[in-house]
C-alpha positions in Angstrom: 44.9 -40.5 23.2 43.9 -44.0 21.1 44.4 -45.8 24.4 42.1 -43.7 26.6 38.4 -42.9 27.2 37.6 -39.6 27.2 34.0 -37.9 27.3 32.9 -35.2 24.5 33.6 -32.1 26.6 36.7 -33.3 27.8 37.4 -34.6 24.3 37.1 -30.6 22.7 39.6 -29.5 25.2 42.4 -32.1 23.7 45.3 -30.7 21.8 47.0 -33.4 19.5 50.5 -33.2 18.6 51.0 -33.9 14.4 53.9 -35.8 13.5 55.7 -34.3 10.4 55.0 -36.7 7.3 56.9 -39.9 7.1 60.1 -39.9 5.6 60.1 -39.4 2.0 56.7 -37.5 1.8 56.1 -34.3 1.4 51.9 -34.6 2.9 50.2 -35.4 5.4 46.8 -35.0 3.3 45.5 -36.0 -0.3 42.4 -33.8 -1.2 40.6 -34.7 -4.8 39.2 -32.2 -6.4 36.2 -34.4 -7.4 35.1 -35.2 -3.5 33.2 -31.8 -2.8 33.8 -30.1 0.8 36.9 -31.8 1.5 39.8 -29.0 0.8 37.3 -27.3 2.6 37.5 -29.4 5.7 41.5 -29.6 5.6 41.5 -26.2 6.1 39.0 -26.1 8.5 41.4 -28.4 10.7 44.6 -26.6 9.8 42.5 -23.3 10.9 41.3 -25.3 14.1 42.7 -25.1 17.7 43.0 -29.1 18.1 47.5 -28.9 17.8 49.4 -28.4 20.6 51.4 -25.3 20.3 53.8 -25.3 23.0 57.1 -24.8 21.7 59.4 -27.8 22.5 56.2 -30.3 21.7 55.1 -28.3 18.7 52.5 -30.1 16.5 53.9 -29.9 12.7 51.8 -28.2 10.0 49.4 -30.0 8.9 49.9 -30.1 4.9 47.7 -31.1 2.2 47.5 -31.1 -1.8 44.8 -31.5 -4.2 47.6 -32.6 -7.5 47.1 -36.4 -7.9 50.5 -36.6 -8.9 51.6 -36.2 -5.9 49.3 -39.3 -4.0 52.7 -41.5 -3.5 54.0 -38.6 -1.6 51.1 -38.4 1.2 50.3 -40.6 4.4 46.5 -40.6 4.2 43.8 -39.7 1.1 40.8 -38.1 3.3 37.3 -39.0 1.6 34.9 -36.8 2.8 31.5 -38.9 3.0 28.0 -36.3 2.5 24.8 -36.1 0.3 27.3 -34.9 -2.6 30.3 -37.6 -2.1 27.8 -40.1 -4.9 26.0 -37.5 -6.5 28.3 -35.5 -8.8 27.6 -36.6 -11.9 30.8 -37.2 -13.5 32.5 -35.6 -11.0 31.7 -38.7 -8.9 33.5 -40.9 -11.8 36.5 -39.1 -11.6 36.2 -39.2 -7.6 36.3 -43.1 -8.1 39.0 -43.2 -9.7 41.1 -41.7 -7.3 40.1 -44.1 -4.6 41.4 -46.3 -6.9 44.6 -44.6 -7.6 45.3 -44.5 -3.6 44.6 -48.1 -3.0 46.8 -49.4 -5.8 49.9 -46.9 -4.6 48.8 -48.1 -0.7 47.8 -44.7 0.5 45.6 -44.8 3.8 42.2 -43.4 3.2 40.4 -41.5 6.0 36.8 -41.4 5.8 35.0 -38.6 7.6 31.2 -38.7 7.8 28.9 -35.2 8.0 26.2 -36.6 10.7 22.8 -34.8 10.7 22.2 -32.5 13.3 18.9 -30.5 13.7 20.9 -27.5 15.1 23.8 -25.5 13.0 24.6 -24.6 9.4 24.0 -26.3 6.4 26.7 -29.1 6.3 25.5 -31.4 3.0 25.1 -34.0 6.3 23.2 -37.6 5.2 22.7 -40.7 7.3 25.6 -43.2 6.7 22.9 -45.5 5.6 22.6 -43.6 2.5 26.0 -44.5 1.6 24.9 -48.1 0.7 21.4 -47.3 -1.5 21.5 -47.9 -5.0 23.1 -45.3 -7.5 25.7 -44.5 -4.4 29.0 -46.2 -3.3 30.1 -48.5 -6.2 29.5 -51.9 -5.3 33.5 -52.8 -5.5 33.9 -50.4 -3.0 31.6 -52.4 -0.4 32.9 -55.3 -0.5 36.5 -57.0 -0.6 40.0 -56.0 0.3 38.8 -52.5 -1.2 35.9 -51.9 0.8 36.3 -48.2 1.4 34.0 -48.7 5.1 36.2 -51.2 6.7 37.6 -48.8 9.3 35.3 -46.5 11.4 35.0 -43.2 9.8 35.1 -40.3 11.6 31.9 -38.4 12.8 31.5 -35.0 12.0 29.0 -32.7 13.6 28.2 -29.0 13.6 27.8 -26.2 16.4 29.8 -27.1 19.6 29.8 -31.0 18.9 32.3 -30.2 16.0 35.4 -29.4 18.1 35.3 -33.2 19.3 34.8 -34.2 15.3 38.3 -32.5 15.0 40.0 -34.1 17.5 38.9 -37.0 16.6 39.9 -36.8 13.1 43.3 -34.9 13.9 44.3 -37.7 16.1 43.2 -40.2 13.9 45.9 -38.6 11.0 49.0 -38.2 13.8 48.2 -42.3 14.7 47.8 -44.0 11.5 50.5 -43.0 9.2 52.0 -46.0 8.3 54.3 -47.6 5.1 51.8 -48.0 1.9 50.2 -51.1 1.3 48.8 -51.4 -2.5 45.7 -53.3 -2.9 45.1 -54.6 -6.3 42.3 -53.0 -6.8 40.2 -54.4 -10.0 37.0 -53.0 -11.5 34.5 -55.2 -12.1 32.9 -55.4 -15.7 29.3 -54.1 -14.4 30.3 -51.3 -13.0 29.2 -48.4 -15.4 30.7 -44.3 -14.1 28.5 -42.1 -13.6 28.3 -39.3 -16.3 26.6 -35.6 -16.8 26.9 -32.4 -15.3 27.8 -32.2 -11.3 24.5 -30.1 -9.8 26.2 -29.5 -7.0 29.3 -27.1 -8.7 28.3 -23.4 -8.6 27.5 -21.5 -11.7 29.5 -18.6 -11.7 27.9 -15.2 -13.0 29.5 -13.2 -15.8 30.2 -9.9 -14.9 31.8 -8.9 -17.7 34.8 -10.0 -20.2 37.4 -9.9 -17.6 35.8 -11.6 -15.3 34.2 -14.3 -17.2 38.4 -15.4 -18.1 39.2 -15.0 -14.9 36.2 -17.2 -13.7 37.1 -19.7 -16.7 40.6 -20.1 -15.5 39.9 -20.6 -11.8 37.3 -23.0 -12.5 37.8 -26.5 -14.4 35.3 -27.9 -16.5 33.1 -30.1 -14.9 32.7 -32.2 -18.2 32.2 -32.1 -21.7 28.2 -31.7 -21.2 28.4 -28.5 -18.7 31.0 -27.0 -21.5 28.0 -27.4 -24.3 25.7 -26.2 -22.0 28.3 -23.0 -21.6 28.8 -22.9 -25.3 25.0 -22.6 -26.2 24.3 -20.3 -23.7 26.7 -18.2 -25.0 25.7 -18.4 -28.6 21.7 -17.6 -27.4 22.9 -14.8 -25.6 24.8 -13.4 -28.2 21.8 -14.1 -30.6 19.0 -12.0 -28.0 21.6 -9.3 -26.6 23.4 -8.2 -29.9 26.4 -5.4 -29.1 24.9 -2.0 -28.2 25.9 0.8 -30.9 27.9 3.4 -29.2 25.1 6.0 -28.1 25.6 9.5 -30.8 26.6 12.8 -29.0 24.3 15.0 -27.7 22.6 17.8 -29.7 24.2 21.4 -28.6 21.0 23.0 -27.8 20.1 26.7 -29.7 20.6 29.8 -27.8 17.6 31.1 -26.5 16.7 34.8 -26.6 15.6 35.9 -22.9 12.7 38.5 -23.6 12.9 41.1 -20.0 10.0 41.2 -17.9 7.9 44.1 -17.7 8.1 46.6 -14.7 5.7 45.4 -11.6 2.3 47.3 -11.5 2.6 50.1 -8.8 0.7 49.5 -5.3 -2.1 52.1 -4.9 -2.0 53.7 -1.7 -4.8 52.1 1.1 -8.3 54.7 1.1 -8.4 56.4 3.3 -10.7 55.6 6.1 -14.3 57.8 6.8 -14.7 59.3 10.3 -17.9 57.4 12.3 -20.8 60.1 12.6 -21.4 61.5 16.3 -23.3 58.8 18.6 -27.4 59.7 18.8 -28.3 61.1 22.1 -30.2 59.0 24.6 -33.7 60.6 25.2 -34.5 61.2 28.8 -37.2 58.8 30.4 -40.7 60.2 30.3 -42.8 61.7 33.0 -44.7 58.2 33.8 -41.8 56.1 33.2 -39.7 58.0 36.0 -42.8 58.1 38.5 -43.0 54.0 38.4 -41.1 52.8 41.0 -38.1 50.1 40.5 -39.3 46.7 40.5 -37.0 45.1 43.1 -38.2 47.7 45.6 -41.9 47.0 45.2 -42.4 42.9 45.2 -39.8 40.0 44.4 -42.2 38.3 41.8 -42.0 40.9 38.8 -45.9 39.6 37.5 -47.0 41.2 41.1 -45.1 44.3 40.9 -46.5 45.0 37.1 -50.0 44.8 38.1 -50.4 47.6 40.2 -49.1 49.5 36.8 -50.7 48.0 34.1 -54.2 48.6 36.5 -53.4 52.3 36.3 -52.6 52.7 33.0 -55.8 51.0 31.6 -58.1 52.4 34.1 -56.8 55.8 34.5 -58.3 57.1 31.2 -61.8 55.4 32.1 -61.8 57.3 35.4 -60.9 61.0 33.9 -64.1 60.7 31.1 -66.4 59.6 33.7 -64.9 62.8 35.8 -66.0 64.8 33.0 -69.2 63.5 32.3 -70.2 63.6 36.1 -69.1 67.2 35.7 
């Protein structure tokens, strides 16, 4: 695959075929403990799709260890290069020295770099630039027969760009195995590890007795300052949450005498309803009142119809005393 151009999509759909570990080693993969993500990203690889599977060209399995005894028995260290590789306290001291350990015993180092991306997870990812500011890469480690850049490291993105990454990286372990080659690696007088707590390593939360020894043996000590800083927060705590007394038993509470209730108030029958008196009888109409005739059969406009009437009965009497007197 070294030989040949490929381009990214056709790079993703590459299977590589791992040669098992050279003779006399029992790895293909040094992982420290001190260089953060990179267990993480051997088993990301080992998980990965980039091996052939076929049965007579079978890739091996890949293999890795993180025990620093066993460096003289593995083909490559892989150094995983991110914002946390320089930045881990004395975590990053420790890290050091095993790049130094692997160049003295002649163990390739592989160097794979976490390139930003603006799209995907949270992958620690820095410019490479960053690897040379101040307070980062060591200065002996620039420089020299043991500068750590001189081969191109392997790019790593995220999303669908990190299939390639793989490949990339899986083909760079199955091509580059090789006998050891120590490098007298010296360090210089100036250069002065870096020390205090890693602020990167997670704090884990106590739960509860158990699981705070459990959580102490999984986890190692960062360093002597991070075990203080355990030790006092233990004492405070112990100090503001003394142990709670056991709670005393509940009272039995006194037997209560239930007084009966009294008998419910009988319902009085409903009253009994009075009869309506007889309806008044309607008068008959009066003598004058049944010679008028209906309105509707004299005129349409009711004012002209009531005049005729009302003329009668304020004259009539008029007319009958001047009858009389006449008479």
């Amino acid at each position: 695959m070294s030989s040949e151009l490929y381009l990214e999509d056709e790079t993703a759909r590459v299977r590589v075929s791992l040669p098992p570990p050279l003779s006399g080693r029992k790895h293909h993969l040094f992982c420290s403990k001190f260089n953060a993500g990179a267990l993480e990203l051997a088993e990301e690889l080992r998980e990965s799709d980039v091996f052939v599977t076929n049965r007579k060209k079978a890739s091996a399995a890949l293999i890795f260890t993180t025990n620093v005894d066993n460096l003289a028995e593995c083909d490559h260290m892989l150094v995983l290069l991110d914002e946390r590789t320089w930045t881990s306290g004395a975590d990053t001291a420790k890290f050091v020295a095993h790049i130094l350990m692997a160049m003295r015993t002649g163990v390739h180092i592989c160097c794979v770099h976490e390139v930003p991306a603006v799209v995907g997870p949270h992958r620690h990812a820095c410019d490479f630039t960053m690897m040379f500011h101040d307070d980062w890469t060591p200065a002996h480690l620039t420089g020299g027969r043991t500068n750590l850049y001189r081969e191109v490291d392997v790019a790593l993105k995220g999303e669908e760009w990190r299939q390639p990454g793989l490949v990339a990286l899986a083909d760079k372990l199955s091509t580059s195995a090789r006998e050891h080659r120590p490098i007298d690696s010296r360090v210089p007088v100036s250069y002065k590890p870096k020390t205090g707590a890693n602020p990167w390593a997670p704090v884990p939360v106590p739960v509860g007795d158990a699981a705070c020894a459990e959580l102490r043996a999984a986890h190692e000590p960062v360093n002597g300052a991070h075990a203080e800083l355990r030790m006092s927060l233990g004492a405070a705590a112990s100090v503001l949450a003394p142990p709670l007394k056991p709670a005393p038993p509940p009272k039995q509470a006194d037997a209560v005498e239930l007084v009966p209730m009294p008998p419910a108030m009988p319902v009085p029958p409903p009253a009994e309803l009075a009869p309506m008196p007889p309806a008044m009888p309607v008068p008959p109409p009066s003598k004058r009142a049944a010679a008028l005739p209906p309105l509707a059969a004299t005129a349409r406009n009711p004012v002209t119809a009531i005049l005729p009437h009302l003329r009668g009965m304020l004259f009539a009497p008029a007319a009958a005393s001047s009858a009389r007197l006449d008479a």
